[in-house]
SEMI-538916 format. One record per residue (C-alpha): residue in one letter; x negated, y negated, z. Coordinates in pm, whole numbers, plus 50000, padded with zeros to 5 digits. Layout:
BEGIN
AXYZ/...
//
This chain:
BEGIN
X069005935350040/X069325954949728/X065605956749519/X065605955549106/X061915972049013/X060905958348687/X058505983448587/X056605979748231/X053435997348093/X051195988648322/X052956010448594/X052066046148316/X048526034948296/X048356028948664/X049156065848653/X046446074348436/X048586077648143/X047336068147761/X050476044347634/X048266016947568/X048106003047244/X045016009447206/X045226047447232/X048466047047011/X045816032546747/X043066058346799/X045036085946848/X046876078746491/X043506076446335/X041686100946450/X044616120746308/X043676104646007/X039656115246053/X040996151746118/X042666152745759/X039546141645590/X039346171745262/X035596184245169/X035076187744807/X034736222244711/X031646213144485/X029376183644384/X031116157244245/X034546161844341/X035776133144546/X037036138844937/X039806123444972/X042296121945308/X045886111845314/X047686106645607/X051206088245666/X050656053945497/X046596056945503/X045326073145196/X041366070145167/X038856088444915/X035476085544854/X032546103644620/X029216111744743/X026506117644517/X025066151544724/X025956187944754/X028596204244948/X026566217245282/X025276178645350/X029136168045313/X029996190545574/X027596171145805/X028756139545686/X032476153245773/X030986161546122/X029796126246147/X033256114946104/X035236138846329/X032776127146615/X034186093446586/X036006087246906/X037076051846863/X038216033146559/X040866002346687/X040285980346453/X040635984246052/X037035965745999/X035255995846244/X036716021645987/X035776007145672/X032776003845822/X032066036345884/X033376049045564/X030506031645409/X028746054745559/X025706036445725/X025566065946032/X025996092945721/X023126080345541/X020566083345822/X021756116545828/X021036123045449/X017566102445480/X016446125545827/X017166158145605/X014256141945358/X017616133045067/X018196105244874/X021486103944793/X023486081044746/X027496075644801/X029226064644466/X032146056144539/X034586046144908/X038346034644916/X040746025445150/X044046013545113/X047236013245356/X050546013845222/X052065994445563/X051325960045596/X052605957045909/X050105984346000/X046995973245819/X048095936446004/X048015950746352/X044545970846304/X043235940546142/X043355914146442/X041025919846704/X043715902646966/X046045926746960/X045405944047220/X048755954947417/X052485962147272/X053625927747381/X051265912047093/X052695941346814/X056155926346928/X054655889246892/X053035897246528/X056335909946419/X057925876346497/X055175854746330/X055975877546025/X059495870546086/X059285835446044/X056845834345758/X059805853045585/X061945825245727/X059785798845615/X059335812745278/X062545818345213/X061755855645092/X064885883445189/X062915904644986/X059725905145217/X061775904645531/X063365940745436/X060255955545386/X059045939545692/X061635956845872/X060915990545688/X057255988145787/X058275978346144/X060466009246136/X057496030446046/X055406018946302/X058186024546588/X059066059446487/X054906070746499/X055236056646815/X057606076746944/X055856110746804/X052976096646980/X054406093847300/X056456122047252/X053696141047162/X050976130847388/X052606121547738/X056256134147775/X055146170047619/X051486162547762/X051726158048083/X053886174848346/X056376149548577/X057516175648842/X053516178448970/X051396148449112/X049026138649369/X049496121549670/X052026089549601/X052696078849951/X050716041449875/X053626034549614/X056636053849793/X055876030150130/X057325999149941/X060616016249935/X060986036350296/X063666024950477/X062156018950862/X062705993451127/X060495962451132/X061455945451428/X062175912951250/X064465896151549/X060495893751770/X058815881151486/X060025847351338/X056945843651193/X057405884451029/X055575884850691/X058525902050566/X060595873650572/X058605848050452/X059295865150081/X062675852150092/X064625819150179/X065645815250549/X069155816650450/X068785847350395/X067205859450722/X069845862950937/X071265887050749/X067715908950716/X067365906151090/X070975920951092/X070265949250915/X067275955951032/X068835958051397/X071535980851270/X068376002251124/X066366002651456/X069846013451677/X070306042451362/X067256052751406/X067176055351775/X070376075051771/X068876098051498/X071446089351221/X069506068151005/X069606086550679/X073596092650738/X073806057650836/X072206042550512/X073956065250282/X077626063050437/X076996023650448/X075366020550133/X073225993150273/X070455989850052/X070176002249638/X067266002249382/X067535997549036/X064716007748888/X064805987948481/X062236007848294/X060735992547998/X059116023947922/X060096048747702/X058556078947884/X059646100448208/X057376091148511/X059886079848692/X061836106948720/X059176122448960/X059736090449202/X063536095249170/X063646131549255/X061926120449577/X064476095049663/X067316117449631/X066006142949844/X065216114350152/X064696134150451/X065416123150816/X061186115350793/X061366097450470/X064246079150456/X064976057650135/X067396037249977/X070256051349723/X068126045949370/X069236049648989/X067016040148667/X068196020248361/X065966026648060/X066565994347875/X064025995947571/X065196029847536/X064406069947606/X062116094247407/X064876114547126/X067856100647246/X070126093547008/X072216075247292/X069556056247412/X067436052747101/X063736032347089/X064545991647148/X061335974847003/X061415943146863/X061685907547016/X064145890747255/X063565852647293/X066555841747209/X065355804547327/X062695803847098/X063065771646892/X062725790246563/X065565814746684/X068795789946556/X067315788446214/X066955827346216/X070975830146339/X071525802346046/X070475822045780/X073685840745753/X071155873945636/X071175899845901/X068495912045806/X066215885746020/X068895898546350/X067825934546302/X065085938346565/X066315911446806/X066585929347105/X069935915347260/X071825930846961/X070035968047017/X071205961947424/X074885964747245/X074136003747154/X075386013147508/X076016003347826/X072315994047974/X072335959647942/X076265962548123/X075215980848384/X072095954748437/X074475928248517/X077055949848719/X074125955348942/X072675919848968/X076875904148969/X077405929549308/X074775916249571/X071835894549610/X068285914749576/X064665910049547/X062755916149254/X059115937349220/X057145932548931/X055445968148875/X053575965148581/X055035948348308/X053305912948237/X056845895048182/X055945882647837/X058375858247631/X059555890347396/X061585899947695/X062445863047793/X066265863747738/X066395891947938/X064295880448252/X065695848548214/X069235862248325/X067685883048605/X064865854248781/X068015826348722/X070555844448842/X071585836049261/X071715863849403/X067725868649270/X066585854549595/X062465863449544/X060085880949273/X057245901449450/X054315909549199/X052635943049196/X049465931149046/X046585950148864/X043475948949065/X039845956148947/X036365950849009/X037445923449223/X039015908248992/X043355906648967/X046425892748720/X048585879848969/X048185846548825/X048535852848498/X051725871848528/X053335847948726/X052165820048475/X054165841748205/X056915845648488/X057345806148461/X058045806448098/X061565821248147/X062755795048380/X064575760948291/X064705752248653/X061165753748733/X061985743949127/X063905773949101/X060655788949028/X058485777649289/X061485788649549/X061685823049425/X057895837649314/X056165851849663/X052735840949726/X049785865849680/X049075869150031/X052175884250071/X051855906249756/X050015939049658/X048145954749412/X050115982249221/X047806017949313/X045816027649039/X045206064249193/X048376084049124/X047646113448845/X050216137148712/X049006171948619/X048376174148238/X050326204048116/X048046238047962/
//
């Protein structure tokens, strides 16, 4: 049974890596903090400019308490949401500092304006929280533009969306592929067991736990293979065996735009007679990190969205220009997708990604096609506490055939969290 790995961005921050939203957010304004000017005398506003944040303010006190001020500031080590920073460029925290050093002064003046929208919008609502809701926003926005009838708004919509995307991609860029080293990481074995290639012994156990995650049609043919894996393996030919017969393939679909897994597919392509696994490629569908070939997909894909026809209707293509099935036509990705899921049935794991409706066209075609024959969920486990549910209530939102549904998704006592351990060394 061939696997398809669906793996989104919970599966870098189960690796300890910061691609949250959240740390896209502080990151960009504590760059901001960082380019905060002193005055070089009394009077002279400070004043900070940084990609579409500009900010200034005047302070009624002399140059060595400004420097403390400024030190105030640069110890700032969270500011998500646009209210916290205003906030604090009112300078409550600064003023206890002035009124401890025995001053009364006073700050005259404090400004801040951003020249993105789009920006100020996402830093402004305290429930965005992950890259699925900046996707979401951008829609709403989309429609308003619909609604209003305004071509004007929805270009600089998409310019301010554009802005947004490419600091994104410094970030990452900057901060995880160049941060963080992919050939060098601690022990992985939890994760790598879900693919090994070993006998199970299915034809004693009817009642195998392995085969209750998929229909008993299809069990005959597991037990098959699993006999011809136990004889293999006996005979000491396993690895030879799997890779002549090409019995079992991953396809890994990366959501991601960074590089962690290339560490997992360097293992499986060096499978030892020990460690045995299946033949393995990755498709990086949203796109790959300065590749022009493969360039940054982020937008939204729910093409069965009832607002969607009236988008396609307005004969402007300037509403179709971050609708993800039109960016999937920029190579061959989305081809070799359905080569893969056309050739033989598989099972699907869920490895972080929360299978939210701006990918819904997209999973639609995988969880409907027939040879999907289950969905396993990886789920994120903490403090006792888990998301299977929730992820497999988003998982019902891109079936029609909700039967379908019920047949396919594999019951959490047959699922497993997704290890939260697994660290790659940070580069010096």
């Amino acid at each position: 049974m061939n696997r398809l790995v669906i793996v989104g961005n919970g599966f870098d921050l189960a690796h300890g890596l910061p691609t949250g939203y959240c740390d896209f957010i502080d990151w960009y304004w504590g760059k901001v903090i960082d380019n905060i000017e002193l005055p070089t005398y009394e009077g002279i506003p400070s004043n900070c400019e940084y990609g579409f944040v500009n900010i200034q303010f005047q302070f009624d006190a002399d140059y060595y308490e400004l420097i403390k001020i400024r030190n105030e500031f640069v110890g700032i080590k969270r500011v998500a949401q646009l209210n916290e920073i205003i906030q604090k460029y009112q300078i409550s925290d600064a003023e206890k500092v002035l009124i401890e050093a025995n001053h009364n002064r006073n700050i005259n003046n404090c400004r801040l304006t951003i020249s993105n929208h789009f920006f100020k919008t996402i830093n402004d609502k305290k429930n965005i929280q992950n890259w699925i809701d900046i996707e979401n926003e951008y829609y709403q926005l989309l429609i308003d533009c619909l609604k209003e009838k305004n071509n004007d708004k929805v270009k600089k919509l998409n310019e301010e969306f554009e802005q947004v995307k490419n600091l994104l991609e410094q970030y990452l860029y900057s901060k995880i592929d160049q941060g963080f080293d992919f050939n060098i990481c601690n022990d992985a074995t939890e994760l790598l067991r879900h693919f090994l290639i070993t006998p199970r012994h299915l034809s004693r156990n009817d009642d195998n736990p392995y085969l209750k995650e998929f229909p008993k049609v299809d069990h005959p043919k597991l037990i098959e293979f699993d006999d011809e894996v136990i004889h293999a393996n006996k005979e000491n030919t396993l690895e030879d065996y799997i890779n002549y017969n090409n019995m079992e393939r991953n396809l890994f679909l990366n959501f991601n735009y960074t590089s962690t897994l290339s560490y997992y597919l360097s293992i499986f392509r060096l499978s030892s007679r020990r460690n045995i696994f299946a033949n393995s490629q990755e498709i990086q569908i949203h796109g790959q990190l300065n590749n022009e070939h493969n360039p940054i997909n982020f937008g939204f894909g729910d093409e069965m969205d009832s607002h969607y026809k009236l988008i396609e209707e307005k004969d402007d293509n300037e509403y179709l220009k971050n609708i993800k099935s039109f960016q999937y036509l920029q190579n061959s990705n989305y081809k070799d997708l359905l080569d893969f899921i056309d050739s033989e049935k598989f099972q699907v794991y869920i490895m972080g990604h929360s299978c939210g409706l701006s990918d819904r066209i997209l999973l639609n075609t995988i969880f409907e096609h027939e040879h999907c024959r289950s969905i396993k969920v990886f789920y994120h486990e903490k403090d006792g506490k888990d998301n299977y549910t929730d992820i497999v209530q988003n998982i019902s939102r891109h079936f029609n055939k909700k039967k379908m549904m019920r047949d396919k998704l594999v019951n959490k006592s047959l699922c497993q969290p997704l290890p939260q351990n697994i660290r790659f060394a940070p580069k010096q």
